[in-house]
C-alpha positions in Angstrom: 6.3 -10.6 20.1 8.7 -11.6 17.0 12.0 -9.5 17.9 13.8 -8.9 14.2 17.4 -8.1 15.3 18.9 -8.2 12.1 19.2 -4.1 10.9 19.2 -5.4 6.6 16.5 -7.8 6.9 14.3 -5.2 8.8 15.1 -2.8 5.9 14.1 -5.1 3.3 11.0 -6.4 5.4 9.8 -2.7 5.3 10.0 -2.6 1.6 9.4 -6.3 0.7 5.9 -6.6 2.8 4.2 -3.3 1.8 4.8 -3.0 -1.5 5.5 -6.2 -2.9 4.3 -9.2 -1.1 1.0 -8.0 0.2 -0.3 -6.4 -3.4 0.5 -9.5 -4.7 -1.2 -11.5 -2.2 -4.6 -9.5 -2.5 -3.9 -9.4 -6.0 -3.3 -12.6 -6.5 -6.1 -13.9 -4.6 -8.9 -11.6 -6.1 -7.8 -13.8 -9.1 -7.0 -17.5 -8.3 -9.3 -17.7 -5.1 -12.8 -18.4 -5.0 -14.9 -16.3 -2.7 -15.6 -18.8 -0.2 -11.3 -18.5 0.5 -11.3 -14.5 1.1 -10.5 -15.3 4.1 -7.5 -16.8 3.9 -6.4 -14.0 1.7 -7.1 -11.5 5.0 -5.6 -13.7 7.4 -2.1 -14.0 4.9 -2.2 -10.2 4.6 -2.6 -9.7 8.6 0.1 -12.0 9.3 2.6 -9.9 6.9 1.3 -6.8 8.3 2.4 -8.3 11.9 5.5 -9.3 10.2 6.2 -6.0 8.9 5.0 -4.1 12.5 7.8 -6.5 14.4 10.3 -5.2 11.4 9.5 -1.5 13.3 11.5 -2.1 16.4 14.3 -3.1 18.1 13.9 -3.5 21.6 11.1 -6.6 22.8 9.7 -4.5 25.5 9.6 -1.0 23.3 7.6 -3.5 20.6 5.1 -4.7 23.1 4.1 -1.5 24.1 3.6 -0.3 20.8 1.4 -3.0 20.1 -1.0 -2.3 23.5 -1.4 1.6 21.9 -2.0 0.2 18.0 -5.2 -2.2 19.6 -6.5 0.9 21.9 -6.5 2.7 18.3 -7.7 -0.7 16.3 -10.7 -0.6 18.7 -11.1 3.1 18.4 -11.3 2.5 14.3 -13.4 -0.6 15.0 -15.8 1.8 16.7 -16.2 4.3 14.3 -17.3 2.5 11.5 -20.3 2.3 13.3 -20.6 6.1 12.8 -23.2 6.6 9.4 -21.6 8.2 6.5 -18.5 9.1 7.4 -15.7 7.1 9.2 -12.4 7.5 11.1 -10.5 4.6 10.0 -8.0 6.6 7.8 -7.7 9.1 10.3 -6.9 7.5 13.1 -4.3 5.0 11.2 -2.3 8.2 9.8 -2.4 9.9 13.5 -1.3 6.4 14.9 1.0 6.4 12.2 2.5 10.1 12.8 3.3 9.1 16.2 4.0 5.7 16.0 5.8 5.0 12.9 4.4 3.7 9.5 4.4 -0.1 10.3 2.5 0.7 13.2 -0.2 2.6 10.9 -0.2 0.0 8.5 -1.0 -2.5 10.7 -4.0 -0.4 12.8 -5.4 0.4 9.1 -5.5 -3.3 8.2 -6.4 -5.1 11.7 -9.3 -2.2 11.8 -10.6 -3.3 7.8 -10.3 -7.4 8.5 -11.7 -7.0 12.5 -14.4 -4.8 12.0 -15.5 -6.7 8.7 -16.6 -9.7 10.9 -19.3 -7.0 11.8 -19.9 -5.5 8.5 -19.4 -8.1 6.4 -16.1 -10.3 5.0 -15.2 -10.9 1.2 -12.7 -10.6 -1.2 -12.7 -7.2 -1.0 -11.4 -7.2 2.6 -8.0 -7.8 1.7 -8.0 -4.2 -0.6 -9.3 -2.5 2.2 -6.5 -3.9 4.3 -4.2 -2.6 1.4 -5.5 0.4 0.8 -5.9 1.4 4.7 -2.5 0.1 5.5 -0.7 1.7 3.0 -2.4 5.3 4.1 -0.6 4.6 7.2 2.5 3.6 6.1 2.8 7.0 3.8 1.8 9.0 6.9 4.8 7.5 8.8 7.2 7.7 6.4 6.2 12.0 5.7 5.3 12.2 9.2 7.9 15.1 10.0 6.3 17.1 7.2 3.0 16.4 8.1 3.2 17.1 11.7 5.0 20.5 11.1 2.1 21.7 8.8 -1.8 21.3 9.9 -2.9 22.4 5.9 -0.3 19.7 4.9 -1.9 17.0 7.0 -4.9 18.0 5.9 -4.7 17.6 2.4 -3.1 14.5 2.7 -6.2 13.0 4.2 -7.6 15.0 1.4 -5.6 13.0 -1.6 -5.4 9.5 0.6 -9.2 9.6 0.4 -9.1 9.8 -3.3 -6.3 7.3 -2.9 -8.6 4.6 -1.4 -11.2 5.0 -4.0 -8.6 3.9 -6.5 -7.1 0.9 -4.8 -10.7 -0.7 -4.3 -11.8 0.1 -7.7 -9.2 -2.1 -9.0 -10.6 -4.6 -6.7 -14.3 -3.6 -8.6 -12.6 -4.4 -11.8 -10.9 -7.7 -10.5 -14.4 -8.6 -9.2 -16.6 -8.0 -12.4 -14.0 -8.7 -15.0 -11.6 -11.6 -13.8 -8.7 -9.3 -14.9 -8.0 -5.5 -15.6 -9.4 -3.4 -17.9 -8.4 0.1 -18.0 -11.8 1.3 -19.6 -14.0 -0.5 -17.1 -11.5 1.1 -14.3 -12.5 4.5 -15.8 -15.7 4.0 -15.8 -15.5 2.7 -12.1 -13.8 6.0 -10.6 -16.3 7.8 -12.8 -19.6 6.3 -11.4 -17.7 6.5 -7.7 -17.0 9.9 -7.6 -19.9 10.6 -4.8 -18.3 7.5 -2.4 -14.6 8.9 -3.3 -15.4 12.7 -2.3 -17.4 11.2 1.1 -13.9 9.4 1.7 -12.3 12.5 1.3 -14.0 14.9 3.6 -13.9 12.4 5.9 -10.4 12.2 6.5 -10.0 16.1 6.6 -12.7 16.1 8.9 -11.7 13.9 11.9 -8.1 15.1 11.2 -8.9 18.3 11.6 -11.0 17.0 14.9 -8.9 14.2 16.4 -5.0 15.1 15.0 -5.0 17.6 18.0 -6.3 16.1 20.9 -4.7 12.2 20.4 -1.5 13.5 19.1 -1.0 15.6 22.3 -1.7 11.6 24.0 0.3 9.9 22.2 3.5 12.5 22.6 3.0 11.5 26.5 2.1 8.1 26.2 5.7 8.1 23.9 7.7 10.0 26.6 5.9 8.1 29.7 6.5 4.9 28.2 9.7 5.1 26.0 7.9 4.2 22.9 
């Protein structure tokens, strides 16, 4: 695993990779790339998500570990999608997230979009999902002091990140039917989406309120056993 010694370039690799370099790379590629390239576009926003895990740590043994806990809870995710209706992705990358930092969340939420999509099905909309998923976890790492000291809290932050997701991939919608962004078509798009964004919603408040528990109290061990 990459070892990042350097304490300024891990700072600006937390910042650069989240919120700059990956939005412009699904962005970018919603636009320039045909469909039959998604791919690409997933695998360049996997590899910064890597890039921006390895940013998370200092010491190459504390790193690898890290990375055995975020598959077991990249398989978990991959799993539940299989579950009708509602799914556990979001939940399990913010409780991965709370315990593990924020890279690690982002890079559960956007390993468990592109892996399980070579079930469900790959496209250009892949990479949003990456986005969207990732940065759920990254925002659960970074708040994760308030959000562990307040179960409401948590809650209605799965509450607001469901919301959250319907947004992000409604700009991919509007990328998708309109080559480029049109606030009124993007309206209309979280209008006619409501039913999905409220299904996103109790889903996250649902397995938080069922799983935040149970795998935190694993995760604190596996942390302390381990030296995580």
């Amino acid at each position: 695993m990459l070892l990042i010694k350097n304490k300024c370039l891990r700072s600006f690799i937390r910042i650069f990779v989240p919120f700059i370099l990956i939005p412009v790379i699904t962005v970018a590629g919603a636009l320039a790339f045909d469909e039959k390239k998604h791919i690409i576009i997933a695998l360049a926003v996997a590899v910064s998500a890597l890039l921006l895990f390895a940013a998370g740590f200092e010491k190459k043994s504390t790193g690898t570990r890290r990375m055995v806990i975020v598959a077991v809870m990249v398989a978990l995710s991959f799993a539940g999608r299989f579950i009708p209706f509602l799914k556990p992705i979001a939940a399990l990358t913010i409780i991965t997230a709370l315990y593990l930092g924020g890279e690690a969340g982002f890079l559960v939420g956007a390993l468990s979009a592109v892996l399980s999509n070579f079930y469900f099905g790959q496209g250009p909309w892949t990479a949003f999902q990456m986005l969207a998923w990732g940065l759920i976890g990254l925002f659960a790492g970074i708040l994760s002091e308030k959000l562990l000291g307040s179960r409401p809290l948590l809650l209605l932050y799965g509450a607001l990140t469901g919301i959250a997701y319907s947004f992000i991939m409604d700009i991919w919608t509007v990328l998708w039917y309109n080559q480029g962004f049109d606030i009124k078509l993007y309206l209309a798009a979280l209008v006619s989406a409501v039913p999905y964004t409220v299904s996103y919603a109790v889903s996250n408040v649902l397995f938080l309120f069922l799983l935040a528990k149970p795998f935190g109290e694993k995760l604190s061990r596996i942390k302390i056993k381990y030296g995580v």
